[in-house]
C-alpha positions as CSV (number, residue, x, y, z in Angstrom):
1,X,105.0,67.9,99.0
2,X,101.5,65.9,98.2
3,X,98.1,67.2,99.8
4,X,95.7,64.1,101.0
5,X,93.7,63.0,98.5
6,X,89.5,63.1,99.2
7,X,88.3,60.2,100.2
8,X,85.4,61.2,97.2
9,X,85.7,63.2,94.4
10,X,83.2,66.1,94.1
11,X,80.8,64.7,91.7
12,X,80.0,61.6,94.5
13,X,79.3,63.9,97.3
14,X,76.7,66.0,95.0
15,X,75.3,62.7,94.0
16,X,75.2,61.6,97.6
17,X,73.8,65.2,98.6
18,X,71.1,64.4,96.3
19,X,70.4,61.1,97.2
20,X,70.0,62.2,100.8
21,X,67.6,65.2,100.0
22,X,65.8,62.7,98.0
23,X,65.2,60.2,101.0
24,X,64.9,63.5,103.8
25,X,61.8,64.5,101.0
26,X,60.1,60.5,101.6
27,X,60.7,61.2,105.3
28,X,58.9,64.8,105.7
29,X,56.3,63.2,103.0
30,X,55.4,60.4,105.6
31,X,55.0,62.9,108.4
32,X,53.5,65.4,106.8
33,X,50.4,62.8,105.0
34,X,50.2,59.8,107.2
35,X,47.5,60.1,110.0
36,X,49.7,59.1,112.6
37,X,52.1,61.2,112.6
38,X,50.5,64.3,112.1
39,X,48.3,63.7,115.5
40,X,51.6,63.2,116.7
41,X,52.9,67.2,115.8
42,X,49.8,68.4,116.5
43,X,49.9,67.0,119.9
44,X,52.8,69.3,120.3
45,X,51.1,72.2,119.0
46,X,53.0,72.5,115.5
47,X,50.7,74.3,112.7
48,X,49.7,71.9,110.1
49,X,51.1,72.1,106.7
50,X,47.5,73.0,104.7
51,X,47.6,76.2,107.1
52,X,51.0,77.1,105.7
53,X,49.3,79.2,102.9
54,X,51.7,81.5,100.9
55,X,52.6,85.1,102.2
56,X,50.2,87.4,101.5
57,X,47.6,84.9,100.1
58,X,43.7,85.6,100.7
59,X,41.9,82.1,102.1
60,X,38.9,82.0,101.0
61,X,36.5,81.6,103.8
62,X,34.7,78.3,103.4
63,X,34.3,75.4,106.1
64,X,37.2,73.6,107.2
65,X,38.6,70.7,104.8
66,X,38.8,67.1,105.9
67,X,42.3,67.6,107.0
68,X,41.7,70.6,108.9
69,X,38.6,69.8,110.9
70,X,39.4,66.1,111.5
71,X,43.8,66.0,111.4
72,X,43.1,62.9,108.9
73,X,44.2,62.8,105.2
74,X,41.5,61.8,103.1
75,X,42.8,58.4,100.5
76,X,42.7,61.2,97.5
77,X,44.7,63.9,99.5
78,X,47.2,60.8,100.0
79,X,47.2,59.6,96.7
80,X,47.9,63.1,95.6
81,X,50.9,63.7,98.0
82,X,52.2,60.4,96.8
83,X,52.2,61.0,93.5
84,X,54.1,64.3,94.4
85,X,56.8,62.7,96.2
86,X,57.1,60.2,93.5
87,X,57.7,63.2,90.9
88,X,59.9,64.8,93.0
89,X,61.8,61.6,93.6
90,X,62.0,61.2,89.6
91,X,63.1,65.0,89.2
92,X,65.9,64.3,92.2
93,X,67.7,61.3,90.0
94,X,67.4,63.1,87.0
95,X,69.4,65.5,88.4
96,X,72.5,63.5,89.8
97,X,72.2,61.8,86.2
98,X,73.1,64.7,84.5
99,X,75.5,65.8,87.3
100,X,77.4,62.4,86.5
101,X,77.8,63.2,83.0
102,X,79.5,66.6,84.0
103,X,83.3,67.0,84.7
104,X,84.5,68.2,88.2
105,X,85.0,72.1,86.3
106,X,82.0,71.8,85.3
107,X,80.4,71.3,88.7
108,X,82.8,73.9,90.0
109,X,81.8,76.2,87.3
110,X,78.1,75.5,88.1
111,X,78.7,76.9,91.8
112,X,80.4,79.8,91.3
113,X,78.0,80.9,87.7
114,X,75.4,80.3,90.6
115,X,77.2,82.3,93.3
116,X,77.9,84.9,91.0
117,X,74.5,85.2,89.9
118,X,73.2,86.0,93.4
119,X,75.9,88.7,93.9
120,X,74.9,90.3,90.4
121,X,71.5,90.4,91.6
122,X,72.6,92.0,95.1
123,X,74.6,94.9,93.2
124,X,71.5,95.5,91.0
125,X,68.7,95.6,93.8
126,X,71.2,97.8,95.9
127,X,72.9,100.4,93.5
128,X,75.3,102.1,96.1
129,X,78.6,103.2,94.9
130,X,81.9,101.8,96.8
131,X,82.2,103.8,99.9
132,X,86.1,104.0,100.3
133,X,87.7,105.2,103.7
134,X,89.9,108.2,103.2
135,X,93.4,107.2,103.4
136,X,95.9,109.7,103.6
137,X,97.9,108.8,100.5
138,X,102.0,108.6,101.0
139,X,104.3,111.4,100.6
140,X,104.4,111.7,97.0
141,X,108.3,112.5,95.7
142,X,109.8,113.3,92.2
143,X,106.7,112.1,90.1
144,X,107.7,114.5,87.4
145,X,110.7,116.7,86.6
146,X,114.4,115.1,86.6
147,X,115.5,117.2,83.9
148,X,119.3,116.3,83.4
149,X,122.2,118.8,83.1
150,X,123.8,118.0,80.1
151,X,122.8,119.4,76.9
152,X,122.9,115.8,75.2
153,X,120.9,113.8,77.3
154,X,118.1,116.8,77.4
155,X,117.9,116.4,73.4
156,X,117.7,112.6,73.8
157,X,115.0,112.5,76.6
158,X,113.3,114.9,74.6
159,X,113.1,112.4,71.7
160,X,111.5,110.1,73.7
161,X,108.6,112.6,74.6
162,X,107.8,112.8,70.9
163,X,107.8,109.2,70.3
164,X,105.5,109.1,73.3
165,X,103.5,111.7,71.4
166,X,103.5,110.4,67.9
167,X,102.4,106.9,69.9
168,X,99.6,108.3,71.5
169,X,98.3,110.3,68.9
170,X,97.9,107.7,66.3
171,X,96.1,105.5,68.9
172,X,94.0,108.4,69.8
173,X,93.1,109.6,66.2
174,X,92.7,105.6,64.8
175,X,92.2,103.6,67.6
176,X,90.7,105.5,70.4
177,X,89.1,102.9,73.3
178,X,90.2,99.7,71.8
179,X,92.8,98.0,73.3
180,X,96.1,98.8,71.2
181,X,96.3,100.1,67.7
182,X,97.4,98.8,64.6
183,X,99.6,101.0,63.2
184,X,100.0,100.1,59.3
185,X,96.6,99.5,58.7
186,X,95.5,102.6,60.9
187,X,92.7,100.6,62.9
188,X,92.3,99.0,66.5
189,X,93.7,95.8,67.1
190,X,93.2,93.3,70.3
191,X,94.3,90.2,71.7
192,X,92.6,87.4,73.8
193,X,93.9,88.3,76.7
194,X,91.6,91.1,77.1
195,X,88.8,88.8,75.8
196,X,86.4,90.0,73.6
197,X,85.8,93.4,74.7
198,X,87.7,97.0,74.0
199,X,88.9,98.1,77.4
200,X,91.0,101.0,76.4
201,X,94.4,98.9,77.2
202,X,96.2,101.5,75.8
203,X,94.8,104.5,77.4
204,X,94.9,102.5,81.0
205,X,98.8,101.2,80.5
206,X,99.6,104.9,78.9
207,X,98.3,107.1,82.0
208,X,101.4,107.4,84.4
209,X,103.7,107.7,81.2
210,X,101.6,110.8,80.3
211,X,101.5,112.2,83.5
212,X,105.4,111.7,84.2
213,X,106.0,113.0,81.0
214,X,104.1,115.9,82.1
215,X,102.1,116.0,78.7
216,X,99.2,117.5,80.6
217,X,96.5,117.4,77.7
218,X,97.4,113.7,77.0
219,X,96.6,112.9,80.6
220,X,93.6,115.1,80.5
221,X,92.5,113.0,77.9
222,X,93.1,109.7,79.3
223,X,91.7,110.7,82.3
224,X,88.3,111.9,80.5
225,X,87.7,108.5,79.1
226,X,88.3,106.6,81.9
227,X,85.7,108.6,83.8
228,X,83.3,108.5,81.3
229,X,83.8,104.8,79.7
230,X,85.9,102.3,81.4
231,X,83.7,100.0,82.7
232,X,84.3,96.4,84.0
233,X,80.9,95.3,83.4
234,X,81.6,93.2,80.4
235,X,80.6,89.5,79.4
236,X,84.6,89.2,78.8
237,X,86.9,86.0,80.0
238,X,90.3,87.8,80.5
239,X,93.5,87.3,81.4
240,X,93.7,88.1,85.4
241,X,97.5,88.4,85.3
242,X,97.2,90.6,82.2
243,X,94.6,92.6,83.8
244,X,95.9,92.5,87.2
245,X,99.6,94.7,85.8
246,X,98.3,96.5,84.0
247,X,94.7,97.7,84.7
248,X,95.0,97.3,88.5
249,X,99.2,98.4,88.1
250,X,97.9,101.5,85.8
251,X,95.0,103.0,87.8
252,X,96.9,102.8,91.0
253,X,99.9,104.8,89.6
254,X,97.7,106.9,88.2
255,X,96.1,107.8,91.5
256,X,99.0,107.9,93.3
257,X,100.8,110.5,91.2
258,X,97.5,112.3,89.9
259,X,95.8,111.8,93.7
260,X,92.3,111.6,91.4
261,X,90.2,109.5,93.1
262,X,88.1,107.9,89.8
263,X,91.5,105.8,89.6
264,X,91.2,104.7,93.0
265,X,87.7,103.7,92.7
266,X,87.8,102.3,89.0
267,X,91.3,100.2,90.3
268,X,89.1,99.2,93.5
269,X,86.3,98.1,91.2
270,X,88.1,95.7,89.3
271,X,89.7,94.1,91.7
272,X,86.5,93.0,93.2
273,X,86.0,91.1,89.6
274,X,89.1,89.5,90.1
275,X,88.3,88.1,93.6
276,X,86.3,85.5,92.3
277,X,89.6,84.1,90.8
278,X,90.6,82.9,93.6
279,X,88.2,80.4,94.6
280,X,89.7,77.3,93.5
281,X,90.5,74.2,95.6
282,X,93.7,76.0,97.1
283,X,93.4,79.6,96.1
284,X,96.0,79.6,92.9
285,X,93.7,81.8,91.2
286,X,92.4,80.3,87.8
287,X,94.7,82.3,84.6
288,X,91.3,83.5,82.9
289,X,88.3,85.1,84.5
290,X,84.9,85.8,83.1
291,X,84.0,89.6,84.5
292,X,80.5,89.3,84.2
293,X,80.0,85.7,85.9
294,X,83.2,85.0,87.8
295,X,83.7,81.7,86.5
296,X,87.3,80.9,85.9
297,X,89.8,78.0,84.2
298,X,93.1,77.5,83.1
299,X,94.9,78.0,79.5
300,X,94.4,74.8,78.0
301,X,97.9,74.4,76.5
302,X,99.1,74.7,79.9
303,X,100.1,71.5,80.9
304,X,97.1,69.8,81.3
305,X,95.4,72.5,82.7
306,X,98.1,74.1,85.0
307,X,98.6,77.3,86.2
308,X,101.3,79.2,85.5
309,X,104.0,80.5,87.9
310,X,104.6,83.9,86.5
311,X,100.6,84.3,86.3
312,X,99.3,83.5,90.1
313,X,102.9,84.8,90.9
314,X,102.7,88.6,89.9
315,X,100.0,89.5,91.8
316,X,101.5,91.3,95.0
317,X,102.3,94.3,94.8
318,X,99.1,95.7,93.4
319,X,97.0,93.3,95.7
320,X,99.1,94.9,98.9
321,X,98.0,98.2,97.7
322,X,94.7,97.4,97.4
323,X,94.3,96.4,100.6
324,X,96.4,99.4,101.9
325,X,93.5,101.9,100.4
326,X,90.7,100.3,100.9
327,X,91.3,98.5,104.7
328,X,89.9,95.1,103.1
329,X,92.3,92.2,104.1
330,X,90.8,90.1,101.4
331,X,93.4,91.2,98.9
332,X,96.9,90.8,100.9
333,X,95.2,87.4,102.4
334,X,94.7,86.0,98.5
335,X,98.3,86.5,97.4
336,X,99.7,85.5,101.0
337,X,97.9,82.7,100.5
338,X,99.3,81.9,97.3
339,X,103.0,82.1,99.2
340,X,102.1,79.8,102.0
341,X,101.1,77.1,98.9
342,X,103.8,77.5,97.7
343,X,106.3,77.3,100.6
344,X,105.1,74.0,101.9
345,X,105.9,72.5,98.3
346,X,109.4,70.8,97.5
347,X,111.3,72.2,95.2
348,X,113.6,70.2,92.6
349,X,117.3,71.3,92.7
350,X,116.3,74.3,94.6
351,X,113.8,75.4,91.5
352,X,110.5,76.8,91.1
353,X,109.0,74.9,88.1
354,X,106.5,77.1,85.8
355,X,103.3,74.8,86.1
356,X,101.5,74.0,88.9
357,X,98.4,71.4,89.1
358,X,95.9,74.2,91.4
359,X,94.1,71.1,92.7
360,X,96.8,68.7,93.6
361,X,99.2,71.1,94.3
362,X,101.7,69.3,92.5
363,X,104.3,70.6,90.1
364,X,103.4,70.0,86.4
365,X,106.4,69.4,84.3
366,X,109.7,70.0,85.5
367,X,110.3,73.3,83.3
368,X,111.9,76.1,85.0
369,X,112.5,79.5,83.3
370,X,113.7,83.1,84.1
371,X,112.1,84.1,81.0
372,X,108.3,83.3,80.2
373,X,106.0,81.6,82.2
374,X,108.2,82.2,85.1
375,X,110.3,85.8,85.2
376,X,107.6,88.3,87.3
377,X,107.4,85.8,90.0
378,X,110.7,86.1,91.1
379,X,110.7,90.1,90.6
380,X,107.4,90.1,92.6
381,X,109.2,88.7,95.8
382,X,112.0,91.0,95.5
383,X,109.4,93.7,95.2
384,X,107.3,92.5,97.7
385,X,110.3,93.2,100.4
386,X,110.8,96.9,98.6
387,X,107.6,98.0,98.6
388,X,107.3,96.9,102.3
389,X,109.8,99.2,103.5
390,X,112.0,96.3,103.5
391,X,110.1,94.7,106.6
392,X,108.8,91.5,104.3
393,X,111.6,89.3,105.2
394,X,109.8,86.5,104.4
395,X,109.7,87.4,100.5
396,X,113.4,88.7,100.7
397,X,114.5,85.0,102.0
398,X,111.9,83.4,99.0
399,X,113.9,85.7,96.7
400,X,117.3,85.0,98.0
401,X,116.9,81.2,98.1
402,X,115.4,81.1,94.6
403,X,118.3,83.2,93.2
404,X,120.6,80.6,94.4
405,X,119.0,77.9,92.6
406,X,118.8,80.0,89.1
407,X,122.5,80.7,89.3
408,X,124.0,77.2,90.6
409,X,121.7,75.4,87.6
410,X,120.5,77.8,85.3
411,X,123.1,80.6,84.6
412,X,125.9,79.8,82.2
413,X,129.0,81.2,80.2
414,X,129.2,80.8,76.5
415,X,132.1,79.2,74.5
416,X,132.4,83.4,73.7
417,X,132.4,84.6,77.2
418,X,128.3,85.9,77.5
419,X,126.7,85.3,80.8
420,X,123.4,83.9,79.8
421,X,120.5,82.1,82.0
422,X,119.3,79.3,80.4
423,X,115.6,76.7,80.9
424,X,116.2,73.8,82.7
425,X,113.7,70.7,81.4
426,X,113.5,67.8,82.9
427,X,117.0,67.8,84.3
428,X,118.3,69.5,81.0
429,X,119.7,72.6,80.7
430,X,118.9,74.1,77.4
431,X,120.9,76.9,76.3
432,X,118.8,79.6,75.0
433,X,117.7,82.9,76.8
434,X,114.2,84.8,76.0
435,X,114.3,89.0,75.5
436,X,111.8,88.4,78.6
437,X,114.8,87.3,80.6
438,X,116.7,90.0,79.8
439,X,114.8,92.1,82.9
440,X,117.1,90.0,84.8
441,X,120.0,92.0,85.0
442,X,118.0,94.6,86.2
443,X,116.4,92.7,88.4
444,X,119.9,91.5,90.0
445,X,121.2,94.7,90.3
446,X,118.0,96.1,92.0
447,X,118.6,93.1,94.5
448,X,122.1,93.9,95.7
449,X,121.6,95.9,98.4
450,X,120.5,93.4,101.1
451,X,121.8,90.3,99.7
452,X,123.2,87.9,102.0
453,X,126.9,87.1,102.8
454,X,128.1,90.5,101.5
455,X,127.4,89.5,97.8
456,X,126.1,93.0,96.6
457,X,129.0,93.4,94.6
458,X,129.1,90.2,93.0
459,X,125.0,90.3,92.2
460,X,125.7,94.1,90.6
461,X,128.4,92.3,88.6
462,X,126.1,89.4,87.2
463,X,123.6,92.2,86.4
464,X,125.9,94.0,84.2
465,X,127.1,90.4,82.6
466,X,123.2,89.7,81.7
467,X,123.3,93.1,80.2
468,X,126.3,93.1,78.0
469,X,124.9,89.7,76.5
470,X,121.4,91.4,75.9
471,X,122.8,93.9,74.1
472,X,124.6,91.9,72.2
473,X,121.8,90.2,71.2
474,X,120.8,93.4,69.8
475,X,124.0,94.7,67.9
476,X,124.3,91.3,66.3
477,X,121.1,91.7,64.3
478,X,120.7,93.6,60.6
479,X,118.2,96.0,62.2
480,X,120.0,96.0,65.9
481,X,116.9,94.4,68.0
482,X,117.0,92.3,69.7
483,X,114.9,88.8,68.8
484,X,112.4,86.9,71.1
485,X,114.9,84.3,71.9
486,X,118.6,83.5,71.0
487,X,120.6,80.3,71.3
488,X,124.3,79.3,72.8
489,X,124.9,76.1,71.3
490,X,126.5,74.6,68.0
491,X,128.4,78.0,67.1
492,X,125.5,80.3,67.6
493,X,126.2,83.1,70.2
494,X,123.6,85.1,70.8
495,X,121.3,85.2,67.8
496,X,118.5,83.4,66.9
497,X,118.4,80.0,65.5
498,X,114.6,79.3,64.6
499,X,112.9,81.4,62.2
500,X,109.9,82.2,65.0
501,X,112.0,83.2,67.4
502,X,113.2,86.2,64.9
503,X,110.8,89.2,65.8
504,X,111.1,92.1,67.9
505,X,107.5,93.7,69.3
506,X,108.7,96.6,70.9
507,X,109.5,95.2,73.9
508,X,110.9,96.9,77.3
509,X,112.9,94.2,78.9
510,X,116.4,95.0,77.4
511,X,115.9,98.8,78.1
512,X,114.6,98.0,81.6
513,X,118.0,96.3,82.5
514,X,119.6,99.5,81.1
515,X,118.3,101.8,83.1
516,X,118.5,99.8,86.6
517,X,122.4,99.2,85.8
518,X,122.0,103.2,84.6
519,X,120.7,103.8,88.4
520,X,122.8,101.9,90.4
521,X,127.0,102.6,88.2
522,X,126.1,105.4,86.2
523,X,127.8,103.7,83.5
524,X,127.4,106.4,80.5
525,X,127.4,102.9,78.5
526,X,124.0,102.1,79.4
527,X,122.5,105.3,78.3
528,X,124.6,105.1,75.0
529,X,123.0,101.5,74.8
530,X,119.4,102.8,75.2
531,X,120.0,105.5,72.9
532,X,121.0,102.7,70.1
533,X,117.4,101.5,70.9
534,X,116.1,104.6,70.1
535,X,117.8,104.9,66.8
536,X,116.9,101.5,65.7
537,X,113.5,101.3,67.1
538,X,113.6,105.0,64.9
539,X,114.6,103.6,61.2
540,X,112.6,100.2,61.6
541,X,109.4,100.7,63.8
542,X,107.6,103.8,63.0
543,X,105.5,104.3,60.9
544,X,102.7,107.0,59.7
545,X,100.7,105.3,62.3
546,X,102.5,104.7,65.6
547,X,105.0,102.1,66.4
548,X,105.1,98.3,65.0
549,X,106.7,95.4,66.0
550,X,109.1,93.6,63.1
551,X,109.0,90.4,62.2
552,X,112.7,89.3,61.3
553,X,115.6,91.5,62.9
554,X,118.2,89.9,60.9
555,X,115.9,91.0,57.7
556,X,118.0,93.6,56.1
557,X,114.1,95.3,55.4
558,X,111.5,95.3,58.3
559,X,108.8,93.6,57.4
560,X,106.2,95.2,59.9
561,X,103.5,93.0,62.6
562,X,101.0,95.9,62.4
563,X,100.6,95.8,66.1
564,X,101.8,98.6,68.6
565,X,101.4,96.5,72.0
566,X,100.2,98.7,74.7
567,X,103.3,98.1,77.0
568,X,104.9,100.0,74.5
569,X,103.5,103.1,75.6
570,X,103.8,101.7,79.3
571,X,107.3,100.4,79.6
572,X,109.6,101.0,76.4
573,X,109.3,104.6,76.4
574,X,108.9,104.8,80.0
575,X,112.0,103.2,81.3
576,X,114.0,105.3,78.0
577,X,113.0,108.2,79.2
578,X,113.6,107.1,83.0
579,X,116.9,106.3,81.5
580,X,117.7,109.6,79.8
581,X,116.6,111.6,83.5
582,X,118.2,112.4,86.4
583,X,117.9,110.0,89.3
584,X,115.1,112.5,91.0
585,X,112.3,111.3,89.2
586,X,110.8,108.1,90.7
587,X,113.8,107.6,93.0
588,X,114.6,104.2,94.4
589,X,113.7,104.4,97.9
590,X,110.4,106.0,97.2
591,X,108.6,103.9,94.5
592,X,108.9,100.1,93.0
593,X,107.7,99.7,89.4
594,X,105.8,96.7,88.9
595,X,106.7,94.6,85.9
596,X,104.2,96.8,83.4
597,X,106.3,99.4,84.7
598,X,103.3,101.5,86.6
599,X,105.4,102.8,89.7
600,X,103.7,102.2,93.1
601,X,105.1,103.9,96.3
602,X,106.9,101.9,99.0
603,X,104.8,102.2,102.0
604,X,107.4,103.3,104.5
605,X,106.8,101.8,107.7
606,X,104.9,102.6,110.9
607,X,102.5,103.5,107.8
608,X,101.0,100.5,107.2
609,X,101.6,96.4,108.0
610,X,101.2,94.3,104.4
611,X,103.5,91.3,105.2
612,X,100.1,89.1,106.1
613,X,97.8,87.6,106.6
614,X,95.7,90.5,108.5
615,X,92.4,90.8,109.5
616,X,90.1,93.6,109.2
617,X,90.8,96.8,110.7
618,X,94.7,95.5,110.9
619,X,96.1,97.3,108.1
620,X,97.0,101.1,110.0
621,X,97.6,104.2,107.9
């Protein structure tokens, strides 16, 4: 659905502004210096202007001026204020000349640098720390333990606690407060979407593994250096989806289960960077932030400056939480904002495409995907009605009627019998799946319960279909990862086709699949699935120095990335050791994991109301 159009586009009403202020200036001018009218003010007892001295500026005492003692303007005094006017008149269409040479982000970015500025200025004349109301936090069960019976599986979740520890250890001794670690080379490493700033990703996305693992001196660690130097006060643009799972994500778990309030505070902290996201023409927050300033924009290979589904889309759960702890509806209003957009929108064939034109609110191109650009979206609504006790009907209907259109024109069996989701383009269906897609199957089995028309079954099924063809994605490599993406066309099944679609960087999704079908059949397959990770991820991965990423799977020799992404710490080798516990630790109906894996509890109701949007002193503990 189209929004009305302005009748003007910003930069004519600032020129028009201008213009006014420029004639409103000749107007006070004329009755402020022409005889007439100031008998006229003074008739009514206004103050004349030459008695408007400055505050707290001595007059001189001296006889009264010409204008003072007679309420006449002497022809110099008016030649003066002429010549004023006329200078300001000249400075006035100066500006709007250089306004018409800006774009409309320009302008925008003007306002909110502006904006920005004053609250910067606020925070340093008034240096009061965040004042949080003490909310009693939700019953806290089976953060840690979940120690399995069998001999076996105690060895093999015991493996996965010292690759946590060799992980952390090389970060720590080579890499210690940047973002993520390079392993071969033994130095820090970052990426743009933390900008151009060492943030401690990896210590941040690492502190609920640490503390589920119970590695208490880790944690201890971890939580040292986020006291002492994580700090949000950076001239950095970053990524606010990036940022948002797993800074905001990691500091709340780490609150939650720890109950140390620096996370809390710190978590609350940065989300009050991010706020300034959100002020765009219809609140789809802008995909890169500047801390410092608040000015935001867009990728620019995204489609002409779109946003991106998956990006404005994973924002929920965290933002709900936010608002739970501090009693500020400003966060659950932003994302339920984003869902009202979103539901007055047409949809083609049922489908959510992945761009979005945040002025028009028009779709971008017609490119629909389960994998990048557009998987966390649909996980966030399914989440959104878990970690709302179930009561967000609204997102489990969003959810439901999304699902429907992914499987009638996205989902697909292979020539060999794999259930695969493909892209749709355009009214295309391409037939290739991402390793990011692969959460899907544990996404559809986490969904079950509560579908519609009885279909728990068949959704549990599809999950299990998804994760027989991930895993074969996997086994049908040299070094038995799985690749970025693999094709199901021209006799390929499975495997990947183009040479930069070969590499494997440690990524969760496969193992995260595992471990929900693990949950919800106890299939002993899926734990003898995860533990073929293990072994592969083993041989191939590490190094001396931590964990790498691998550039070709199908090479019969690794050739290593040098990068040990800080979601490895967060989600691989949390979800395989999730996999390798019993179902006591984090159980179902007591926390969600959002999608870096940081788990955040359901807030059972009468405890709170998060289905939006509130007002102040709505949300109820």
């Amino acid at each position: 659905m189209s929004f009305p159009r302005p009748t003007l586009r910003l930069s004519e009403k600032f020129v028009l502004l201008l213009i006014v202020s420029a004639f409103v200036t000749l107007c006070f001018g004329a009755i402020f210096f022409l005889p007439d009218s100031r008998q006229g003010l003074h008739a009514r007892g206004s103050t004349p202007p030459s008695s408007a001295a400055p505050a707290r500026q001595e007059v001189p005492e001296e006889p009264p001026n010409k204008v003072q003692s007679s309420g006449k303007a002497s022809p110099g005094d008016r030649d003066v204020a002429i010549q004023r006017l006329q200078d300001e008149h000249e400075r006035v269409l100066d500006e709007a000349k250089k306004i018409l040479q800006k774009t409309k982000e320009g302008i925008l970015n003007d306002i909110l640098t502006a904006k920005s500025k004053v609250v910067e200025k606020n925070n340093r004349d008034v240096d009061v720390k965040p004042q949080l109301p003490k909310v009693p936090l939700p019953k806290i069960i089976g953060a840690t333990g979940g120690e399995p019976q069998d001999a076996a599986t105690r060895e093999r979740r015991a493996k996965v606690k010292q690759m946590m520890q060799h992980a952390w250890s090389s970060y720590r001794s080579f890499a210690w407060g940047a973002n993520e670690l390079k392993p071969v080379s033994k130095k820090s490493h970052s990426t743009n979407i933390f900008g151009n700033t060492q943030m401690g990703a990896s210590i941040v996305d690492s502190l609920d593994t640490l503390y589920i693992m119970e590695l208490h001196e880790e944690f201890a660690q971890a939580k040292e250096w986020v006291e002492k130097n994580l700090d949000f006060n950076v001239n950095a643009e970053v990524s606010v989806f990036e940022v948002n799972i797993r800074f905001v994500g990691g500091l709340l778990a780490a609150y939650y289960l720890s109950g140390e309030e620096v996370f809390k505070l710190k978590a609350v902290h940065l989300a009050e960077k991010l706020l300034p996201a959100f002020r765009t023409p219809l609140g789809i927050p802008w995909a890169l932030l500047n801390l410092k300033s608040g000015v935001g924009r867009n990728w620019n290979w995204a489609s002409s400056g779109c946003s991106i589904l998956a990006e404005f889309g994973t924002l929920h759960l965290e933002f709900a939480h936010l608002s739970f702890l501090t009693g500020d509806p400003a966060y659950i209003n932003a994302v339920m904002n984003i869902r009202k957009v979103l539901q007055k929108m047409e949809r083609p064939n049922g489908l959510y495409p992945n761009y979005l034109h945040p002025r028009t609110g028009r779709w971008g191109q017609h490119h629909t995907s389960v994998g990048g650009l557009g998987d966390s979206f649909y996980e966030y609504l399914l989440k959104a009605w878990l970690i709302s006790d179930r009561t967000d009907v609204e997102a489990r209907r969003m959810y439901d009627d999304a699902i429907e259109g992914i499987e009638h024109h996205l989902v697909r069996r292979s020539a060999g019998g794999l259930t695969f989701i493909g892209e749709w383009r355009g009214g295309h269906l391409e037939r290739k799946m991402g390793h990011l897609a692969c959460f899907a199957g544990g996404m559809f089995a986490l969904g079950a319960d509560g579908s519609p028309g009885g279909q728990a079954g068949h959704f549990l099924q599809l999950g299990a279909e998804i994760a027989r063809t991930c895993h074969e994605s996997y086994t049908r490599s040299a070094l038995k990862l799985g690749p970025e993406a693999f094709k199901f066309e021209g006799g390929a099944e499975a495997v990947a086709v183009r040479q930069n679609e070969k590499y494997y960087i440690l990524r969760p999704e496969v193992i995260e699949t595992y471990w929900y079908l693990w949950r919800f059949t106890h299939d002993p397959k899926y734990r003898d699935w995860g533990w073929e990770a293990v072994e592969a991820i083993e041989k191939h991965c590490r190094v001396a120095g931590g964990y790498s990423g691998v550039k070709d799977v199908y090479a019969n020799h690794p050739i290593h990335d040098d990068v040990q992404q800080s979601f490895f710490l967060a989600e691989t080798l949390k979800y395989l050791y999730l996999l390798f516990s019993d179902d006591s630790l984090l159980p179902a109906d007591h926390w969600v994991l959002n999608t870096e894996a940081h788990p955040l509890p359901v807030l059972h109701a009468p405890n709170t109301t998060l289905t939006g949007p509130v007002k102040a002193g709505q949300v109820q503990t």
